[in-house]
C-alpha positions as CSV (number, residue, x, y, z in Angstrom):
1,X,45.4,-121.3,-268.9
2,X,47.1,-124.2,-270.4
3,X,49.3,-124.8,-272.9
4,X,48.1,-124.6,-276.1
5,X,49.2,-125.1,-279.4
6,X,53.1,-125.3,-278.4
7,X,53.3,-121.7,-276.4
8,X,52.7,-122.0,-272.5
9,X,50.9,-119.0,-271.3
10,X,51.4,-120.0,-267.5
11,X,55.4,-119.6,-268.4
12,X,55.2,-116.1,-269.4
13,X,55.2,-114.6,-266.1
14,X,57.9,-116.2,-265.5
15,X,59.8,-115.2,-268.5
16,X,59.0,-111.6,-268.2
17,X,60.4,-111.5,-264.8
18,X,63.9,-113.6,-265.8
19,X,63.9,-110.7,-268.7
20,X,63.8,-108.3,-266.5
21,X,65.8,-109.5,-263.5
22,X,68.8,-111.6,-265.2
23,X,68.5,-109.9,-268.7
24,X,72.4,-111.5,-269.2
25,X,71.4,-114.5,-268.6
26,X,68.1,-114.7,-270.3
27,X,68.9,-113.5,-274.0
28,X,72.8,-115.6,-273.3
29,X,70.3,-118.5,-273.1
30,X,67.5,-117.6,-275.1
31,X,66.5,-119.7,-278.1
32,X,68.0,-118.0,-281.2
33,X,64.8,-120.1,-283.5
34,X,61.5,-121.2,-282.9
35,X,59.3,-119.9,-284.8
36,X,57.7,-116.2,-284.8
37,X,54.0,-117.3,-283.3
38,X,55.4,-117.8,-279.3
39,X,57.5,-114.3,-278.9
40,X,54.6,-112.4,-280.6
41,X,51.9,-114.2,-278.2
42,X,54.3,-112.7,-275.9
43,X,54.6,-109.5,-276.9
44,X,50.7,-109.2,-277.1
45,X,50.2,-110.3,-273.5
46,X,53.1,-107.5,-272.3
47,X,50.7,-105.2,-274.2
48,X,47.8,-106.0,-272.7
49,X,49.8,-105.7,-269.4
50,X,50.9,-102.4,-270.4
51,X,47.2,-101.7,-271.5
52,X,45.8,-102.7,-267.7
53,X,48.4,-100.0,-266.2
54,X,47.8,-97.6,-268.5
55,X,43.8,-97.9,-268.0
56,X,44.3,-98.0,-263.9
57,X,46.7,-95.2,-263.7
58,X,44.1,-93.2,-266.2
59,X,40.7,-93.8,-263.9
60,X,42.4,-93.4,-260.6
61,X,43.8,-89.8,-262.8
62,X,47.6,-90.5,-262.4
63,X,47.9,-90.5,-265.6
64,X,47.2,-88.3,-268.3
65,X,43.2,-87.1,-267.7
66,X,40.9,-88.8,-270.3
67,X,37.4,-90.8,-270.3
68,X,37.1,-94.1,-268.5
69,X,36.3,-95.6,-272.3
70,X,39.4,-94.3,-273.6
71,X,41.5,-95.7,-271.0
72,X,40.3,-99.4,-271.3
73,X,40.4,-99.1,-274.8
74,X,44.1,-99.0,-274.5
75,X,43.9,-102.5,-273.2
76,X,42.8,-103.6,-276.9
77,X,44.7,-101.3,-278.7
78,X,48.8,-102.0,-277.2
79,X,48.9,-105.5,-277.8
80,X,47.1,-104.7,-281.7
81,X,49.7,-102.2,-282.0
82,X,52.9,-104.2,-280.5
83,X,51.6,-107.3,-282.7
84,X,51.4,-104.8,-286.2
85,X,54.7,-102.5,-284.9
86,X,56.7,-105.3,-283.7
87,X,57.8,-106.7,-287.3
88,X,58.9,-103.0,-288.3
89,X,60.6,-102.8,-285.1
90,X,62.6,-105.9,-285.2
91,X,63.5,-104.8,-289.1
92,X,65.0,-101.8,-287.3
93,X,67.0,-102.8,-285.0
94,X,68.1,-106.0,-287.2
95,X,69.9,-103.8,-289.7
96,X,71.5,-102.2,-286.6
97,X,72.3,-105.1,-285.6
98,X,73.8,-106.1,-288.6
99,X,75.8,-103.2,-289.5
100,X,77.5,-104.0,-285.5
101,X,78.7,-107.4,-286.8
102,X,75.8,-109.7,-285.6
103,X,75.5,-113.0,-287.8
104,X,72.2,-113.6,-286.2
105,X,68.8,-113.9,-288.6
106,X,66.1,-112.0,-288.8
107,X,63.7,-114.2,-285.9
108,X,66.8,-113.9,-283.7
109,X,66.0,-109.9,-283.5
110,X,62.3,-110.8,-283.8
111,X,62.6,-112.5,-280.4
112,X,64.7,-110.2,-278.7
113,X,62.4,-107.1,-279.5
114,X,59.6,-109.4,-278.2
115,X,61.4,-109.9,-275.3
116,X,62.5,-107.1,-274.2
117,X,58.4,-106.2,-274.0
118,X,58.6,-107.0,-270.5
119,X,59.5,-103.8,-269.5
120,X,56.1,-102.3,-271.2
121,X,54.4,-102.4,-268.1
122,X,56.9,-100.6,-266.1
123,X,57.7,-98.0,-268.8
124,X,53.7,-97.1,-269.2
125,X,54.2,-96.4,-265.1
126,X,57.5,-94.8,-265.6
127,X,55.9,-92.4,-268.6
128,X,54.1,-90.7,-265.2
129,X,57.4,-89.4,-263.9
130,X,57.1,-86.9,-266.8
131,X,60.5,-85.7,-267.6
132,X,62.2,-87.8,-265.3
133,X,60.2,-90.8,-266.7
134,X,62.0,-90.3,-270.1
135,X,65.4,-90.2,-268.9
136,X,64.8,-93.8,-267.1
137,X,62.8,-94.7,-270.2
138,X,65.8,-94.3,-272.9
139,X,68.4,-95.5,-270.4
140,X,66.3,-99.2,-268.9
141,X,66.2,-99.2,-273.5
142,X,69.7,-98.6,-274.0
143,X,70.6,-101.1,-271.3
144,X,68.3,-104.3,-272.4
145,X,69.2,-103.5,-276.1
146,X,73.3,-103.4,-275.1
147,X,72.8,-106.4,-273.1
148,X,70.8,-108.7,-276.1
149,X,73.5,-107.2,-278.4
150,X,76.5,-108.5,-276.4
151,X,74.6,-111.9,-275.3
152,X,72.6,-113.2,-278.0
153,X,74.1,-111.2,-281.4
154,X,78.0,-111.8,-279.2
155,X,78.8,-108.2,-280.5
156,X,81.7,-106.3,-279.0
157,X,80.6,-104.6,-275.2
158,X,83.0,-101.6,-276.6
159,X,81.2,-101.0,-279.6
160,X,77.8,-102.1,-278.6
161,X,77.8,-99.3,-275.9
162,X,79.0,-96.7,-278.3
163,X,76.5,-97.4,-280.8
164,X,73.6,-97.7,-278.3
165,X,74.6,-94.8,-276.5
166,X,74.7,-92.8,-279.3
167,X,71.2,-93.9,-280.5
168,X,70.3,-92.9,-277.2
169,X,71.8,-89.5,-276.7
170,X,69.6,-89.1,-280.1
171,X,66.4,-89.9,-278.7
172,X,66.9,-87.8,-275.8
173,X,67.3,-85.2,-278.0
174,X,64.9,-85.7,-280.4
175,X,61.8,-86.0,-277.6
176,X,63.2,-83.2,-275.8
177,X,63.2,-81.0,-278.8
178,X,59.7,-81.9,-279.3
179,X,58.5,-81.3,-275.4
180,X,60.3,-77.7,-276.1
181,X,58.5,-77.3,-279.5
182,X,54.7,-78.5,-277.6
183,X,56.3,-75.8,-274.8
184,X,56.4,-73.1,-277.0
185,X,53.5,-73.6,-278.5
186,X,51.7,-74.1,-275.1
187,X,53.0,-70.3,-273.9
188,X,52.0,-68.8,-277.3
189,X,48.6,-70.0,-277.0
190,X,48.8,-68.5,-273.6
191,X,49.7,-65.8,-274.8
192,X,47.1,-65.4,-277.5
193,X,44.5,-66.5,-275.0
194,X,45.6,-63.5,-273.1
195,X,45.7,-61.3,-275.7
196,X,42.1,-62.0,-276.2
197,X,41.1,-61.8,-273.0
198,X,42.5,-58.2,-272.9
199,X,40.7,-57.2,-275.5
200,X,37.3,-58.7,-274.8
201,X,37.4,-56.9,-271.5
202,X,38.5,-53.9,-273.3
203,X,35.2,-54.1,-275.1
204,X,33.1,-54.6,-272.6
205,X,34.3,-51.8,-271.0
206,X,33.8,-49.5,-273.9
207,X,30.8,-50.8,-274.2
208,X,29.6,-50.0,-270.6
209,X,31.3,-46.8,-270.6
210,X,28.6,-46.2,-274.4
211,X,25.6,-47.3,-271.8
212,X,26.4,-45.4,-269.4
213,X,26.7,-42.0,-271.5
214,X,23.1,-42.7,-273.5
215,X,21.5,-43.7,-270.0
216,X,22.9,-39.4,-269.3
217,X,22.0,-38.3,-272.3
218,X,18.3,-39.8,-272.0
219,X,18.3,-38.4,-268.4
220,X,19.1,-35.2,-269.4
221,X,16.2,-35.5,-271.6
């Protein structure tokens, strides 16, 4: 595809790859300005990256089991949602941002955010790993985020590794405190599908054990 109006589609490949290769070097000499309509082009076509894996890994039933419709779907609805979400993300982590030191603007965290969508496509693949695949998930985060903190917002390594690690140490708890909840659930409805299981059984026995006596009382007849 060619270039068209100011954003070159045939560079993003390229991009994402520098991202995620030479992060350091990338966001040290990313433009800080620009404009908003080139990083969130870019953030729709990670999504629809993201969307592609998350569709293949779904039909060939790597991922998560659910229809064929569903799973292309999700190649509309990622970039929809990382093109609504991205604004309220980049508001996020530009008040973090600010309350580390950074001096940078508003776009400045806009394009870093969109940026750092380049790793969509691997964390949709990573999200397979189950558990494992959320460890990697918060710590590739942590990493990208430290490293666009100390490069493009030239905040402190010491205190832009405590911060982030602290945000992520609170993520790991929070999704693991929500896997244990969804676990506990889980084994109660187990347990309640047991339960019922018991019981139905229990009643057909009864039941049986009812014909069986009338089928002796109408022999005895």
């Amino acid at each position: 595809m060619e270039e068209k109006n100011g954003i070159d589609f045939k560079a993003m490949p390229r991009t994402a790859v520098r991202v995620i290769t030479s992060p350091a070097a990338f966001f040290r000499d990313m433009p800080k300005t620009g404009g908003f309509a080139e990083p969130l082009v870019f953030m729709m076509v990670m999504g629809v990256a993201a969307g592609i894996v998350n569709a293949v890994l779904s039909i060939v039933g790597i991922h998560a089991g659910v229809g064929i419709g569903k799973a292309l779907s999700s190649i509309i609805k990622y970039p929809l949602v990382v093109a609504v979400l991205g604004f309220i993300w980049s508001a996020i982590v530009f008040v973090i941002w600010k309350f580390m030191g950074s001096r940078e603007p508003y776009e400045t965290a806009y394009r870093c955010s969109a940026y750092i969508t380049s790793l969509w496509p691997i964390i949709t693949a990573l999200n397979v790993i189950s558990r494992a695949g959320v460890l990697i998930v918060i710590a590739i985060g942590v990493s990208f985020y430290g490293i666009a903190s100390i490069e493009a917002h030239k905040i402190p390594s010491r205190r832009t590794w405590l911060v982030f690690g602290i945000l992520g140490a609170i993520l790991l708890v929070l999704l693991m405190s929500s896997r244990i909840e969804q676990r506990g659930e889980t084994m109660k409805y187990r347990k309640q599908l047991e339960q019922s299981t018991k019981e139905m059984q229990k009643n057909s026995e009864d039941a049986q054990k009812a014909l069986e006596e009338m089928q002796k009382q109408l022999e005895k007849k």
